[in-house]
C-alpha positions as CSV (number, residue, x, y, z in Angstrom):
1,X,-9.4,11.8,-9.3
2,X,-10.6,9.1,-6.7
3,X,-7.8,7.2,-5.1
4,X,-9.1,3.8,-7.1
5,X,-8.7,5.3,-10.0
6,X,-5.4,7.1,-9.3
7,X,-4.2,3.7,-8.3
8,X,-5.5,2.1,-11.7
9,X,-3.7,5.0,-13.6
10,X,0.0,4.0,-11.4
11,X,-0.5,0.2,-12.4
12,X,-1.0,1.4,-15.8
13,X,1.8,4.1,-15.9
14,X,4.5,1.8,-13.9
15,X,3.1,-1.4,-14.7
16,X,4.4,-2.4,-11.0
17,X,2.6,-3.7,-7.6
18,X,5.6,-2.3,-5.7
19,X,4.7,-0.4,-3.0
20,X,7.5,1.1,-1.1
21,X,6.8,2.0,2.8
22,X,8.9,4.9,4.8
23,X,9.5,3.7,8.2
24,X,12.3,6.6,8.5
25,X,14.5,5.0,11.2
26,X,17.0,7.4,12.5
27,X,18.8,4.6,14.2
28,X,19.7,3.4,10.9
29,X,20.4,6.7,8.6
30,X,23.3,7.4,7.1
31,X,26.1,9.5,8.9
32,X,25.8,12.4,6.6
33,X,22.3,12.6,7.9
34,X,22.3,11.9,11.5
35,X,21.1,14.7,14.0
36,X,20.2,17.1,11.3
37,X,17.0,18.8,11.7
38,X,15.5,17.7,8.2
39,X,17.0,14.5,8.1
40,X,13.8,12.3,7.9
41,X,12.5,14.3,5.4
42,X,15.9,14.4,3.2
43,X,16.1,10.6,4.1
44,X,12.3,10.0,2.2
45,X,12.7,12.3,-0.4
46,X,15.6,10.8,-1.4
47,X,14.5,7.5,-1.5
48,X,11.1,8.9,-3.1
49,X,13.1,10.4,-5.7
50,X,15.0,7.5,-6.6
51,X,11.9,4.8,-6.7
52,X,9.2,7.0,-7.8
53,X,9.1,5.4,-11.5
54,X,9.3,2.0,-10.1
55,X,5.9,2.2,-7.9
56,X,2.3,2.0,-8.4
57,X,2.0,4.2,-4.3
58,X,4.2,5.4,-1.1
59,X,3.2,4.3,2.2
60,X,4.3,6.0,5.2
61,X,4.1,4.9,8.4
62,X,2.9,7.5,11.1
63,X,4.5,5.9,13.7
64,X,7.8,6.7,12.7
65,X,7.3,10.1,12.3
66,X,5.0,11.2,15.4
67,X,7.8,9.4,17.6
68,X,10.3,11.5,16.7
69,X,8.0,15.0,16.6
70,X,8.4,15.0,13.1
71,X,4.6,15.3,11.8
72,X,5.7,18.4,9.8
73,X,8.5,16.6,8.1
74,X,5.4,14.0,7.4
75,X,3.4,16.8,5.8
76,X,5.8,18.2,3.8
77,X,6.7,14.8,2.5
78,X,3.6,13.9,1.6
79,X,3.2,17.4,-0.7
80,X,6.6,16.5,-2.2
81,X,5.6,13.4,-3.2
82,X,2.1,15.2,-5.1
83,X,4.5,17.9,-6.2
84,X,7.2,16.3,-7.8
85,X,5.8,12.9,-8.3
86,X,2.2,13.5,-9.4
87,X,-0.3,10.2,-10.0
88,X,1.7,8.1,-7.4
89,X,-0.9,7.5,-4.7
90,X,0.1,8.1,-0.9
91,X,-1.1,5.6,2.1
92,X,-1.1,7.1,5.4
93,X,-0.3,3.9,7.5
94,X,-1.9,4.8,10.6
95,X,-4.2,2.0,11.8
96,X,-6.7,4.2,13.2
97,X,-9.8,2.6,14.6
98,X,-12.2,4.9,16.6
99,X,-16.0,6.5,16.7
100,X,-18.0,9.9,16.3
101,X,-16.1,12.5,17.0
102,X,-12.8,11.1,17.6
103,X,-12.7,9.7,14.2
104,X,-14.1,12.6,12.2
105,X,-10.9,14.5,14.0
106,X,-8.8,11.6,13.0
107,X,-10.0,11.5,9.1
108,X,-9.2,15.2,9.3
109,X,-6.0,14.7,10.2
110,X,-5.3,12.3,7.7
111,X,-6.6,13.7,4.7
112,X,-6.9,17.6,5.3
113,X,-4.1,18.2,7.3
114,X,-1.5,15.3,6.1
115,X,-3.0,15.6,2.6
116,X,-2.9,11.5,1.9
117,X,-4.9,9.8,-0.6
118,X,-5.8,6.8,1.2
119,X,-5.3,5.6,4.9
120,X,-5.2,2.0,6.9
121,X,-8.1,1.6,9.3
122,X,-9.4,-0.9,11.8
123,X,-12.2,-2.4,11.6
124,X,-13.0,-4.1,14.5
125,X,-15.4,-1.3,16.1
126,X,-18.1,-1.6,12.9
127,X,-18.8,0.5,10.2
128,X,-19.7,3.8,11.8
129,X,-16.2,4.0,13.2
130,X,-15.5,4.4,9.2
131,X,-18.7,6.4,7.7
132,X,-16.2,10.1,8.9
133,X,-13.8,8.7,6.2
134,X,-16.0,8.1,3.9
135,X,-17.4,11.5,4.1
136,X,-14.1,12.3,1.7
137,X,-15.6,10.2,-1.2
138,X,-12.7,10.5,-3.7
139,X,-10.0,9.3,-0.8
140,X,-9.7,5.8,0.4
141,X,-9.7,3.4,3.2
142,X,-8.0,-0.2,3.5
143,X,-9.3,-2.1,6.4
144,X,-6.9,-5.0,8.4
145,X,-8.2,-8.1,7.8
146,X,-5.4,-10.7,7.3
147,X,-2.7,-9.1,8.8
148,X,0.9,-10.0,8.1
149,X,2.1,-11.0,11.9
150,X,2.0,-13.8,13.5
151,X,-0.7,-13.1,16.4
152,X,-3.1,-11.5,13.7
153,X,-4.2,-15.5,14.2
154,X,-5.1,-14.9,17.2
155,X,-8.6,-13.0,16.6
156,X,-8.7,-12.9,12.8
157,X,-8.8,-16.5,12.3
158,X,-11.6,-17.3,14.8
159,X,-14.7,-18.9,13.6
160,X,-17.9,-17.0,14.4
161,X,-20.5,-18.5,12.3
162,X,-22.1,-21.7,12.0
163,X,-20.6,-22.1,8.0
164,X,-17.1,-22.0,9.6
165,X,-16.6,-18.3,8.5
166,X,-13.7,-16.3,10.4
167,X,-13.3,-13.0,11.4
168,X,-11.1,-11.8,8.4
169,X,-13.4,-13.8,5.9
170,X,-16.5,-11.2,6.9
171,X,-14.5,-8.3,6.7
172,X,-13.7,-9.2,3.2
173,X,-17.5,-9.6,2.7
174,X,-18.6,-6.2,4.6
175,X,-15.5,-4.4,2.4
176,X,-16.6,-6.2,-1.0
177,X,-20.3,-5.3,0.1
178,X,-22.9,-3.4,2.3
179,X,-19.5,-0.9,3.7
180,X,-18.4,0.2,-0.1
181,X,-20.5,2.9,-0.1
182,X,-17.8,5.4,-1.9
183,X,-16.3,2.5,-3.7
184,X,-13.2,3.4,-2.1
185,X,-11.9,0.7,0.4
186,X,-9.4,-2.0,-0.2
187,X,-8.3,-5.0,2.4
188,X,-4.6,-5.6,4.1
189,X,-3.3,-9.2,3.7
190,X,-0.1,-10.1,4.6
191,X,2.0,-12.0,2.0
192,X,2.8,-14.3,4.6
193,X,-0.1,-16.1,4.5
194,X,-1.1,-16.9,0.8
195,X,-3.4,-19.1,1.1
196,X,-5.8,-16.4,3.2
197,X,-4.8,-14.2,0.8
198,X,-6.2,-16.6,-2.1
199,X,-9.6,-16.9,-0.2
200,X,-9.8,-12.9,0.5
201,X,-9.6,-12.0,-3.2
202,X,-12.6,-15.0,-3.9
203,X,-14.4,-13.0,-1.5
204,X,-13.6,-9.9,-2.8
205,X,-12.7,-9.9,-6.6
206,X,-12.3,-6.1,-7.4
207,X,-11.4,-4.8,-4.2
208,X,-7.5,-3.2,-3.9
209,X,-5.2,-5.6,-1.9
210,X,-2.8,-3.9,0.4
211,X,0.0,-6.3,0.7
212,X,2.9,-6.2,3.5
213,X,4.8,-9.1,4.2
214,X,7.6,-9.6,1.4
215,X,11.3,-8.5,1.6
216,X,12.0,-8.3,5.3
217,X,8.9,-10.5,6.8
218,X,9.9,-13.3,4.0
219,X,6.6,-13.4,2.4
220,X,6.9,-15.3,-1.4
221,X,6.5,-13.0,-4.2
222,X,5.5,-15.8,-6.6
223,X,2.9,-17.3,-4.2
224,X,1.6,-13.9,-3.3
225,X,1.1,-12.8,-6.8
226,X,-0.7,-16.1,-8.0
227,X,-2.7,-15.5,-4.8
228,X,-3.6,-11.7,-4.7
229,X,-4.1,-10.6,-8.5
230,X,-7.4,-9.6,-9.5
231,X,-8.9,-10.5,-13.0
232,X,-7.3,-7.9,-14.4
233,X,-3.6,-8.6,-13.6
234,X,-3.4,-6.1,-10.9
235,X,-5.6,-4.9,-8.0
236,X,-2.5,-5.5,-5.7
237,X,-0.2,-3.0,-4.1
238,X,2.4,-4.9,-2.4
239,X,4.3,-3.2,0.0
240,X,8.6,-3.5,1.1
241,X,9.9,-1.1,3.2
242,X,13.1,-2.2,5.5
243,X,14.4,-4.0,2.3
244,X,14.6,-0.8,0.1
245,X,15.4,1.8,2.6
246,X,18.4,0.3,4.4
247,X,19.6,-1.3,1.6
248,X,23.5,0.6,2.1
249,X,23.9,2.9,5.2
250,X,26.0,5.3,3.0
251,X,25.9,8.4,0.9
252,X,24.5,5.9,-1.9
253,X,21.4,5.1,0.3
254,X,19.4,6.2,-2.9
255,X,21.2,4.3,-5.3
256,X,20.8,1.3,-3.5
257,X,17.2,1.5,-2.4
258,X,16.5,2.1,-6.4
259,X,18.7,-1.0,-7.3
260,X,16.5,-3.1,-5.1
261,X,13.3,-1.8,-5.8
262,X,13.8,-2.1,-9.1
263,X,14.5,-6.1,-8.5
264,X,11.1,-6.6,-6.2
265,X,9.3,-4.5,-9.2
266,X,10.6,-6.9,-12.0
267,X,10.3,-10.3,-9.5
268,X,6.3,-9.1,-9.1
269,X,6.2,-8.3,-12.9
270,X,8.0,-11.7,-13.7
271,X,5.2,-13.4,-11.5
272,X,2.3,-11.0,-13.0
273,X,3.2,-12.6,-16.5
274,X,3.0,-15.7,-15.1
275,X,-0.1,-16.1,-13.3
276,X,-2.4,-13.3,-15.2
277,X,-2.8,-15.7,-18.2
278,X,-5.1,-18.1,-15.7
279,X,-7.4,-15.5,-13.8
């Protein structure tokens, strides 16, 4: 199964947006689990485990785990999650943004040896820095184009065309358009800017909206959702992370990351039925 249509099945199956992220701080773990070997992978699995019915995907941040040498604690989470948890699409977060060779070895990292179903890219060196992923035509690729920080202003709001269109209104185009090829690539837009998110789904109507910005970053959930839903009362997969995972620094970190997950999965469903009935 493509990762689209994986992703259609999870807003079916769940009916949720929520995406939860793993930025597996050690800093902030739980005593029980601090300086064990394993602990970032019992720390996500744990929380994967306790959310995985609440989601429509898992996001993992790269980052996190390459800084502490834990990139086979990252593989075996990922095969845990398509184990135990099957249908609940994986996002590498990784941000990778290279050409030729370098990102053929880079798309092979993410989807052969990491196993992901989709990965955040950047755009910004053209499309054949993204034709290597797209040689994996089931798996996806969601481009930055609005990002959710504040200096994302500072290039992707530029003008570059006579019209008045900016830098993060012709990657929507190019992503709704001529780059498509595998029908496979969605956009990230940061809730914290709902108004750019309103104009990238005009631009792009059935293209998959990666959306960080809510919980920690204080991004709306009502104003993102009446924003970012597609005709179909979806297409959005709206990402919390800090908010769910450090919700108690306890033994009931699971509990706790489950009780608020579930509350950002019924405030996005609460704002679904509200604003679906107009698209």
């Amino acid at each position: 199964m493509s990762f689209v249509s994986a992703l259609q099945a999870a807003w079916r199956r769940s009916d949720s947006l929520l995406c939860v992220g793993l930025d597996p701080d050690p800093a902030r773990f739980p005593t029980h689990l601090k300086g064990a070997p394993d602990a970032i992978l019992r720390f996500c699995t744990g929380i994967v485990d306790a959310t995985a019915d609440l989601v429509c995907a898992f996001k993992p941040q790269i980052a996190y785990f390459a800084a502490e040498r834990a990139e086979a604690q990252l593989e075996a989470l990922i095969a845990h999650i398509h184990a135990r948890h099957p249908g609940v699409p994986v996002i590498l977060d990784a941000k990778r943004g290279d050409i030729g060779s370098t990102a053929e070895q880079y798309a092979r990292e993410v989807f052969e040896r990491y196993g992901a179903d989709a990965v955040t890219l950047s755009p910004y060196m053209g499309f054949d820095s993204l034709e290597p992923y797209l040689a994996y035509p089931d798996r996806g690729a969601i481009l930055l184009c609005r990002t959710s920080n504040a200096g994302g202003s500072d290039l992707q709001s530029l003008g570059i065309s006579e019209d008045g269109e900016r830098v993060f209104e012709r990657v929507a185009r190019l992503v709704a358009g001529p780059w498509n090829r595998t029908g496979q690539l969605g956009l990230v837009v940061g809730a914290t800017f709902p108004e750019e998110l309103r104009r990238v789904r005009a631009l792009a109507p059935q293209v998959p909206l990666l959306v960080p910005g809510i919980g920690a970053q204080g991004g709306d959930i009502d104003a993102t959702v009446a924003a970012g839903l597609d005709a179909g009362g979806a297409g959005m997969i709206v990402s919390s992370s800090r908010a769910v995972l450090y919700a108690a620094g306890d033994t009931s970190f699971a509990d706790a990351a489950r009780r608020v997950a579930t509350e950002t999965r019924d405030a996005l469903r609460a704002a679904v039925r509200r604003h679906a009935t107009t698209r």
